[in-house]
KOLVOBA-362646 format. One line per field, with one value per residue (C-alpha): residue number from 1; y, z, x. Coordinates in steps of 0.5 Angstrom, whole numbers, plus 500, padded with zeros to 3 digits. Each point is the difference from the previous one (the first is absolute). Layout:
N
num = c(NUM  ...)
y = c(Y  ...)
z = c(Z  ...)
x = c(X  ...)
This chain:
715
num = c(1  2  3  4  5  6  7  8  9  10  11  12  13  14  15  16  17  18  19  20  21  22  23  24  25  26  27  28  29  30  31  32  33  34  35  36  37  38  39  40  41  42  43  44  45  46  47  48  49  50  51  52  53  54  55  56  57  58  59  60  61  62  63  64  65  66  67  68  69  70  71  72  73  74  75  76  77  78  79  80  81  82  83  84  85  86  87  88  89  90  91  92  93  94  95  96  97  98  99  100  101  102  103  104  105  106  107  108  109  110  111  112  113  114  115  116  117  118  119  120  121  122  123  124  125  126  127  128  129  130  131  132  133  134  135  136  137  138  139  140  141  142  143  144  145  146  147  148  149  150  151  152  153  154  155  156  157  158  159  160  161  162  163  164  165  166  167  168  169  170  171  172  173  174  175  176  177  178  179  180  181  182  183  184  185  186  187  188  189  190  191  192  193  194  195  196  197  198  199  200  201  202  203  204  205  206  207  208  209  210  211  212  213  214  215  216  217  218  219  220  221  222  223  224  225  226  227  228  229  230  231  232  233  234  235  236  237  238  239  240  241  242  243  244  245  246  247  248  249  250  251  252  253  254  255  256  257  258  259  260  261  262  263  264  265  266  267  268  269  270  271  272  273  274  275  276  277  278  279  280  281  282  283  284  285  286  287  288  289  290  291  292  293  294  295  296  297  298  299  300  301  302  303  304  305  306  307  308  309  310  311  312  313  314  315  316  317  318  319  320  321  322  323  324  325  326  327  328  329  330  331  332  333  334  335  336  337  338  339  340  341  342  343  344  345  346  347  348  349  350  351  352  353  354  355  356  357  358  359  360  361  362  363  364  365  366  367  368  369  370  371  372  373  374  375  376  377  378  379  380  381  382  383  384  385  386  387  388  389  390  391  392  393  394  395  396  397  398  399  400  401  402  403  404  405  406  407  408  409  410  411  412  413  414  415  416  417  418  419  420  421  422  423  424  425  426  427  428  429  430  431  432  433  434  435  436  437  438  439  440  441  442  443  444  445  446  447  448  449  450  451  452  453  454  455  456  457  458  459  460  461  462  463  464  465  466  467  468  469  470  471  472  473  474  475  476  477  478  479  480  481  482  483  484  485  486  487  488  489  490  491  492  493  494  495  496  497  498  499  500  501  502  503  504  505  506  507  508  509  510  511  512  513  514  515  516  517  518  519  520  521  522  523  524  525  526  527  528  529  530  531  532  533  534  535  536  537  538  539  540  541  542  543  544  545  546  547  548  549  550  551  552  553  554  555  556  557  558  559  560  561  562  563  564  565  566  567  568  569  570  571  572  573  574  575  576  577  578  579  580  581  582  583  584  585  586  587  588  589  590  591  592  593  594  595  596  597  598  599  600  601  602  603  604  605  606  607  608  609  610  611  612  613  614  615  616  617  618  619  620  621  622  623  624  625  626  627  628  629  630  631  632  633  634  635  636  637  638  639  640  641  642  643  644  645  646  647  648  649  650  651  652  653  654  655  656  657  658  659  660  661  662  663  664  665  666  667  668  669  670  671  672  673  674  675  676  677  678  679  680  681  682  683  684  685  686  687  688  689  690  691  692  693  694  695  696  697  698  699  700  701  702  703  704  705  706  707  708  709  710  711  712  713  714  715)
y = c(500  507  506  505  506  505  497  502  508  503  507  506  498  494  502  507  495  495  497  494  497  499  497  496  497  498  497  496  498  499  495  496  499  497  496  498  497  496  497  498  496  497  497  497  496  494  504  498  503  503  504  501  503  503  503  503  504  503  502  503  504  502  501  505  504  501  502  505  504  500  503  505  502  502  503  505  501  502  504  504  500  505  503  503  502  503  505  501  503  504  504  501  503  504  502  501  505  504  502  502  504  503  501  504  505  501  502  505  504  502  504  504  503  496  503  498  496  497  497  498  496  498  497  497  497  497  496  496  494  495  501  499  501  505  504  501  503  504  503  502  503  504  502  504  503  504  501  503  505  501  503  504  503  506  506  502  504  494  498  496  497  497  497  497  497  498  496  496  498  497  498  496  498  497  497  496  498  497  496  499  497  496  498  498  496  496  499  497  495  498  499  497  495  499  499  495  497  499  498  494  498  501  494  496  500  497  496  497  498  497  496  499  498  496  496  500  496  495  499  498  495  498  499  496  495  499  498  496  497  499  497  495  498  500  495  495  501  496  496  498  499  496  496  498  499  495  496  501  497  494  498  500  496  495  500  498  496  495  501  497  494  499  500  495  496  499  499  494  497  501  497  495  499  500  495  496  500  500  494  497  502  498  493  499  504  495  494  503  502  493  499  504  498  494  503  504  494  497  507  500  494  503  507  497  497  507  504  495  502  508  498  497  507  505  497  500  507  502  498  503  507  499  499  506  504  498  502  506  502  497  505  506  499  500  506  503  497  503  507  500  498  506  504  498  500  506  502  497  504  506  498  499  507  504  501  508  501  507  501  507  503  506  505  503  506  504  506  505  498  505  495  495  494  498  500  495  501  493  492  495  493  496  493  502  503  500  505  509  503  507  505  504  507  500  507  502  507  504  503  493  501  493  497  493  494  493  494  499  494  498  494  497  495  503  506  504  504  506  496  495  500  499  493  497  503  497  493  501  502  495  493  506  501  493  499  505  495  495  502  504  508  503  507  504  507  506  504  506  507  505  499  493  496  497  502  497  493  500  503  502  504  504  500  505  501  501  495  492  496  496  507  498  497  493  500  506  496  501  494  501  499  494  497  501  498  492  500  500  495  495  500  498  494  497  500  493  497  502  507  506  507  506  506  507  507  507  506  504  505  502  508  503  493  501  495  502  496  501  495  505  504  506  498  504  504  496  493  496  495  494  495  493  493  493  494  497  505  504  508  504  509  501  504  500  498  493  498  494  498  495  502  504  506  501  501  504  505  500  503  505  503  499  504  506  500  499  506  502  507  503  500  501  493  500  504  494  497  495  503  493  493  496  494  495  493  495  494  493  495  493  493  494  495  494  499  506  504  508  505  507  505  507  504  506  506  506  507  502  509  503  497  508  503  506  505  497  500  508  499  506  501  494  496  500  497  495  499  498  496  496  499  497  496  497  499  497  495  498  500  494  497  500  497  495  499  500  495  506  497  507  502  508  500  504  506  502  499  497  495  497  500  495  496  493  502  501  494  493  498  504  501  508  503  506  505  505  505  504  506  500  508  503  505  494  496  501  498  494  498  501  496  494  499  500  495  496  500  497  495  498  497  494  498  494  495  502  496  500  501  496  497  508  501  507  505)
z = c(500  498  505  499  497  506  504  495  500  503  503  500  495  504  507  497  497  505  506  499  506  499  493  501  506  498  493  504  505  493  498  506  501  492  502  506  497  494  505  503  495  499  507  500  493  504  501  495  494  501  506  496  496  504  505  493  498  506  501  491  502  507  496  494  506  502  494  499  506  498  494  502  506  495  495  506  502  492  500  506  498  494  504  505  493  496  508  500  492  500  507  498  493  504  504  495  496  506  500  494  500  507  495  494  505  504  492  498  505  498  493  504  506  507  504  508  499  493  503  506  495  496  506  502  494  499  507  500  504  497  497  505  506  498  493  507  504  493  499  508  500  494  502  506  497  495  505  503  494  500  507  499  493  497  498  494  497  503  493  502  506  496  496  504  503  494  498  507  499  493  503  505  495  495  507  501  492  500  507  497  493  504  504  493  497  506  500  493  502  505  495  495  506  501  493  499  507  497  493  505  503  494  497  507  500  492  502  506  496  496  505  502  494  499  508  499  493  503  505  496  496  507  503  493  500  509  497  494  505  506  495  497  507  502  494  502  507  497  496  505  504  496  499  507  501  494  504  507  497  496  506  503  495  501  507  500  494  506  505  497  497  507  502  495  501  507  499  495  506  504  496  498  508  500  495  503  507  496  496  506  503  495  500  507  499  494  505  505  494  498  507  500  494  503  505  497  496  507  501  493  502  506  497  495  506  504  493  500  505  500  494  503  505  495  497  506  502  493  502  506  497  495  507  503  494  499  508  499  494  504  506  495  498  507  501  495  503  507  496  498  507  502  496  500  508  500  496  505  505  497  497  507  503  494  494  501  507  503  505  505  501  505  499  506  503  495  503  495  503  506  504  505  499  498  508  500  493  499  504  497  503  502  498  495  494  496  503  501  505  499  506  496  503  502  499  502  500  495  501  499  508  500  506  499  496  497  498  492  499  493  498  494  497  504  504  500  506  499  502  495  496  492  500  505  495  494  503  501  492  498  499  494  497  499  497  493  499  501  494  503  499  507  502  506  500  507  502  504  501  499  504  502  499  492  497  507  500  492  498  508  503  498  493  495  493  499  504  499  504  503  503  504  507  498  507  498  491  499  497  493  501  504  496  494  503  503  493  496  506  500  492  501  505  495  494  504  499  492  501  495  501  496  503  498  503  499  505  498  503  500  501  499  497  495  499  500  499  505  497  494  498  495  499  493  502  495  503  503  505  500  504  497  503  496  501  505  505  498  500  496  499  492  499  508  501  502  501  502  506  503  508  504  499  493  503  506  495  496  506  501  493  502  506  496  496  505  502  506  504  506  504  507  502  497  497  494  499  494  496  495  501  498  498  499  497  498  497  500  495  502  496  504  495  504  499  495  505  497  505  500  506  502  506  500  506  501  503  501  500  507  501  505  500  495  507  502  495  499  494  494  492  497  507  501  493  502  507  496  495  505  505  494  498  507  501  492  504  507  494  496  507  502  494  499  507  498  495  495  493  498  503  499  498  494  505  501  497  507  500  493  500  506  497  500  507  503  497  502  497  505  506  504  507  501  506  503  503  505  504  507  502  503  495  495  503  496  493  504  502  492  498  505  498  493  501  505  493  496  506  499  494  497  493  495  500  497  493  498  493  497  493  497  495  501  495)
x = c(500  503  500  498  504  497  506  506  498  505  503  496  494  498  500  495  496  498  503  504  499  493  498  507  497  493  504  503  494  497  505  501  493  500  507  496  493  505  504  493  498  507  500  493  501  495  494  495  498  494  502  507  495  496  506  503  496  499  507  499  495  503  508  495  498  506  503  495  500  508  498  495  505  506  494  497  508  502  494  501  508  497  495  505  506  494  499  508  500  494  503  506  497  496  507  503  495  499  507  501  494  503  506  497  496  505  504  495  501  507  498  495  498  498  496  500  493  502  507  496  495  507  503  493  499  507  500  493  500  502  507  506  502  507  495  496  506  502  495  498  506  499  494  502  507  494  496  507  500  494  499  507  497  504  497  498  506  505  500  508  498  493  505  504  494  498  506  501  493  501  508  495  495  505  503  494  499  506  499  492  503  505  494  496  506  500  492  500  506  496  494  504  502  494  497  506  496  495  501  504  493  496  505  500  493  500  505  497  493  504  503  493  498  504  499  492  502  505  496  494  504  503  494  498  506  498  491  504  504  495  496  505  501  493  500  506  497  492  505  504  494  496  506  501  492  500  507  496  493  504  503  494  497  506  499  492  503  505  495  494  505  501  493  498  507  497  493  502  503  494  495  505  500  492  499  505  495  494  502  501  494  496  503  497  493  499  500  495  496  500  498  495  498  498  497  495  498  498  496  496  497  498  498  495  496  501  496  495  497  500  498  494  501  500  494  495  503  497  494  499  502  495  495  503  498  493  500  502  496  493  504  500  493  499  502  496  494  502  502  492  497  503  497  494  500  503  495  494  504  499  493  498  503  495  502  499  504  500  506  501  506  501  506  504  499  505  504  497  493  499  498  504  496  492  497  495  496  504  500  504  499  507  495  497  503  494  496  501  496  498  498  495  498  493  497  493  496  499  506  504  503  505  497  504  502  497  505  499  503  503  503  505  503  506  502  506  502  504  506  500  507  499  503  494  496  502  500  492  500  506  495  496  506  502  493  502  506  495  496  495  498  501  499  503  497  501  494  499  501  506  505  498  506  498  507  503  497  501  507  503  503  506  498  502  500  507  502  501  497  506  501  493  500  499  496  495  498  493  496  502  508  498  496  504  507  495  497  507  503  494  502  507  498  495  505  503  492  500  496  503  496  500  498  497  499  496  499  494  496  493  499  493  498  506  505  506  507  505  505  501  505  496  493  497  493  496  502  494  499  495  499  498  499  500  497  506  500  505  499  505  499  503  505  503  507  500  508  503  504  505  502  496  506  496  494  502  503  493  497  505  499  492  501  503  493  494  496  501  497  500  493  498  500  508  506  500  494  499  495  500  499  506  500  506  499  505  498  503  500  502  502  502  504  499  493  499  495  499  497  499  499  499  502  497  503  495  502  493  499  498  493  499  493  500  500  504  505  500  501  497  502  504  500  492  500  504  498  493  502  505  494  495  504  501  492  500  506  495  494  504  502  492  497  505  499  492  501  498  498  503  507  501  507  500  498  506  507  504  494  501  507  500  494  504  502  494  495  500  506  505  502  500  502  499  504  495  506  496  504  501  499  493  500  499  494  495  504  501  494  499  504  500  492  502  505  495  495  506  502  492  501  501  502  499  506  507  501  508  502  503  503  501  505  506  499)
């Protein structure tokens, strides 16, 4: 590597270009570092060629830095050596003019002349700052000795002593010229040395970009001649290694090649050994199978004898299977002769306890009924929970002056005492409900006055449109979901004697003698409803929503879409008062695939509207409408009961529509229980009493024998 030529400038020039110190020490750090990366690479000749490579191109680019932060040092150091000659010329002209002008100033006052002020203004003029120290002094001096003269002036008429002023004046003048021209020739050697100078730098300057040229070229082509080397290096390095990977893998594969020759060398010997061993095992198994041999031939005879008899065995076991078949079929058939005994003595039963039954129930006092408790108005019998007794007022006078009470007494299929949970209830009713799987139209329906505990008996407490019924308590269900959850669970146990049902369900309403389906999701306006009967005792309504269920969740989810859709409003006698009749039927359909047997029933479950008086309902407007139409329908319902009780040739049942709908479930082909729900406040005794003797007219009734359907087909 060639140095640089900053380093063979010497004397003067050299020193007032740049300090030499400097640029030589940073040359050398340079070159030592470049040294020093070079011998790196020599002492490290196993480092592997991609971290070879890897390393050297770091050190290149940090070797190319270096060089460059020399060159733009020696470029700033030539710049600003240029800068400060340029500064030195262009002062020492500016020098060297002021003195001439000082000089010429100073002349012309010879030929003509000088006033004290211009001889001032001369000397002024001639001694600016910035020439030397000496012009400085002269000129000072020469200032004072005219100033001398100047103040020593000679009167007019001394024209000699004038003169001779004059000519020391000019004496100095020509002095001070001849020291200011020396001054002059002085300052233009000096300026002639310092263009020498700088002619010097200028050539410096090219030779060292030259210089540097010629470095940035040299190192161009060094650092090539180092990539071209670390190539080939890196090349012989793969080669190398790939040589030394091919021997390495070759003596493996010799060495697996020895091993496994050894292995089978040493497994040849083992089987050699084995077979030797089972040769020799084999000889002595074959003279204890030839014993054996021998054996078995004495066990044949035996073994023949022994299969003979479990032939004689098996044959009377086959026999007595056949038997137990024949057993089990005649036991089959058995049951299916007790599972209709049962029927029909359960339906004896229930025939015997009244086709219309009539059970009353009394609700609790509640917290928003003002009173405590119902006082003595009501007596219940611990022996007897058939009969109600009523401590009815006796009034007397014209003014109607309550002087005691007589015993009224009622009596029912059953009465419920107000403590009576719901599950006690059911149990009662639970026999009817079976008789609608049995093929038999049954109908449950609640009567009585607003706020009586209808909804209560039927749904529950707790009920809400919103809410599913799993969130009820299953201590507080009504009627229908017991019913509906026994129906379905009955179903399931009769699938092991051959018994297939279908079921179907629709919710409907009759409001102000309308029928309105509850089960729809948007009704047209137009739409009619008719209600129609066949000849099998099955009633139908066109177009209403008729779905088909399979668990009792599908039916609860039903009910909750009807409760969002029933009428309801507010009364006297309640906050929600049902101003409608609801009426929820689901029809089962049966096969038995053992003995072919179809049936078919229907359970019918009614929520009757309030049965309350028309005074007493206070109701006006909309709701005396519908006070009026709930109360006729209901006389058309006792009127029905009545002459079916009367055996009437003509039952009015088309009077009202609730009565035509529930035709096949009042005649003599069904089976009906009626809830009369009485209140147990004081302020309610009148529409008690009401809606008992309603309910003992009902009680009074006695229907024709119940005929069950059966051999219908599904639609």
């Amino acid at each position: 590597m060639s140095r640089s030529p900053l380093k063979e400038i010497n004397g003067t020039t050299a020193s007032r270009i740049r300090p030499p110190t400097k640029i030589a020490v940073e040359e050398d750090r340079v070159e030592m570092t470049l040294d020093d990366l070079e011998g790196k690479e020599n002492a490290n000749p196993n480092v592997e060629p991609r971290q070879v490579g890897t390393k050297r191109r770091v050190e290149a680019n940090k070797e190319e830095e270096l060089r460059e932060k020399l060159r733009q040092r020696k470029v700033q150091n030539l710049s600003s050596t240029i800068t400060e000659k340029s500064s030195l010329k262009k002062s020492t002209s500016n020098d060297l003019n002021s003195t001439v002008a000082g000089a010429k100033a100073v002349a012309s006052t010879v030929k003509r002349p000088v006033s004290k002020t211009e001889m001032n203004k001369t000397i002024t003029t001639a001694t600016k700052p910035k020439t030397t120290t000496t012009t400085k002094a002269s000129l000072t001096t020469s200032k004072g000795a005219v100033a001398s003269a100047a103040s020593s002036k000679r009167p007019a008429w001394d024209i000699k002593g004038r003169l001779e002023d004059t000519e020391k004046l000019l004496l100095e003048f020509h002095s001070k010229m001849r020291a200011n021209e020396t001054k002059v020739s002085q300052l233009a050697c000096q300026l002639n040395e310092r263009e020498t100078q700088l002619t010097t730098v200028v050539e410096v300057k090219e030779t060292l970009q030259t210089d540097v040229d010629l470095s940035k070229k040299e190192l161009a082509d060094a650092y090539q001649q180092k990539l071209a080397l670390q190539s080939q290096m890196v090349t012989l390095q793969t080669e190398h290694n790939e040589k030394v990977q091919e021997l390495l893998f070759k003596i493996k594969s010799l060495e697996q090649a020895h091993q496994s020759t050894v292995s089978q060398l040493s497994m040849s010997k083992a089987e050699a050994d084995s077979l030797r061993l089972t040769i020799e095992s084999q000889v002595g198994q074959l003279a204890g199978l030839q014993a054996e041999l021998q054996s078995t031939k004495n066990i044949l005879g035996t073994t023949q004898q022994t299969s003979a008899e479990r032939a004689q065995k098996i044959q009377s076991l086959e026999i007595e299977i056949d038997q137990k078949k024949l057993s089990i079929a005649e036991l089959e058939a058995q049951i299916r002769e007790d599972e209709n005994l049962r029927k029909k003595l359960h339906n004896t039963i229930q025939e015997l306890k009244g086709n219309i039954r009539v059970f009353c129930r009394m609700r609790p006092i509640l917290p928003d009924d003002g009173e405590s408790s119902s006082g003595d108005l009501f007596e219940f019998s611990a022996n007897n929970d058939r009969t109600i007794d009523i401590n009815s007022p006796v009034a007397s006078g014209v003014i109607g002056k309550i002087e005691g009470s007589k015993k009224v007494n009622f009596q029912f299929d059953k009465v419920f005492p107000p403590t009576a949970p719901q599950g006690r209830v059911f149990d009662e009713i639970s026999q009817l409900v079976q008789s609608a799987l049995d093929g038999y139209n049954t109908c449950i329906f609640a009567y009585g006055q607003t706020g009586s505990g209808k909804t209560y008996t039927m749904e529950g407490s707790g009920y809400d449109a919103e809410l599913e019924y799993s969130t009820i308590d299953p201590e507080t269900r009504g009627m229908i979901p017991r019913s509906v959850e026994q129906i379905f669970e009955t179903a399931e146990k009769l699938k092991e004697k051959g018994w297939e049902f279908e079921f179907e369900a629709n919710f409907l309403e009759i409001y102000n003698e309308t029928l309105r389906d509850l089960l729809a999701s948007k009704v047209k306006p137009d739409t009619k409803y008719e209600i129609k009967h066949d000849s099998k005792g099955v009633t139908s309504v066109t177009n209403m929503t008729s779905v088909k269920v399979r668990t009792p969740s599908q039916v609860y989810e039903l009910l909750r879409k009807a409760a969002k859709n029933r009428a309801v409003a507010r009364t006297e006698m309640n906050e929600r008062s049902s101003r409608s009749h609801s009426v929820f039927q689901l029809r089962m359909v049966g096969h038995n695939k053992f003995s072919g047997e179809n049936n078919s029933g229907t359970l019918s479950l009614v929520d009757l509207a309030g049965s309350e008086r028309i005074n007493a309902s206070g109701a006006t407007g909309d709701r005396l409408k519908e006070t009026q139409a709930i109360n006729k329908s209901l006389h058309h319902l006792g009127d029905v009961i009545a002459a079916l009780a009367n055996k009437d040739s003509h039952i009015p049942y088309r009077n009202s529509k609730l009565t035509y709908l529930l035709q096949n479930s009042l005649g003599g082909n069904s089976k009906t229980l009626m809830f009369v729900n009485i209140s147990p406040r004081q302020a309610d005794y009148n529409e008690t009493m009401s809606s008992l003797r309603f309910a003992a007219k009902v009680n009074a009734c006695e229907i024709g024998t119940a005929k069950k359907v059966t051999k219908v087909e599904i639609k």
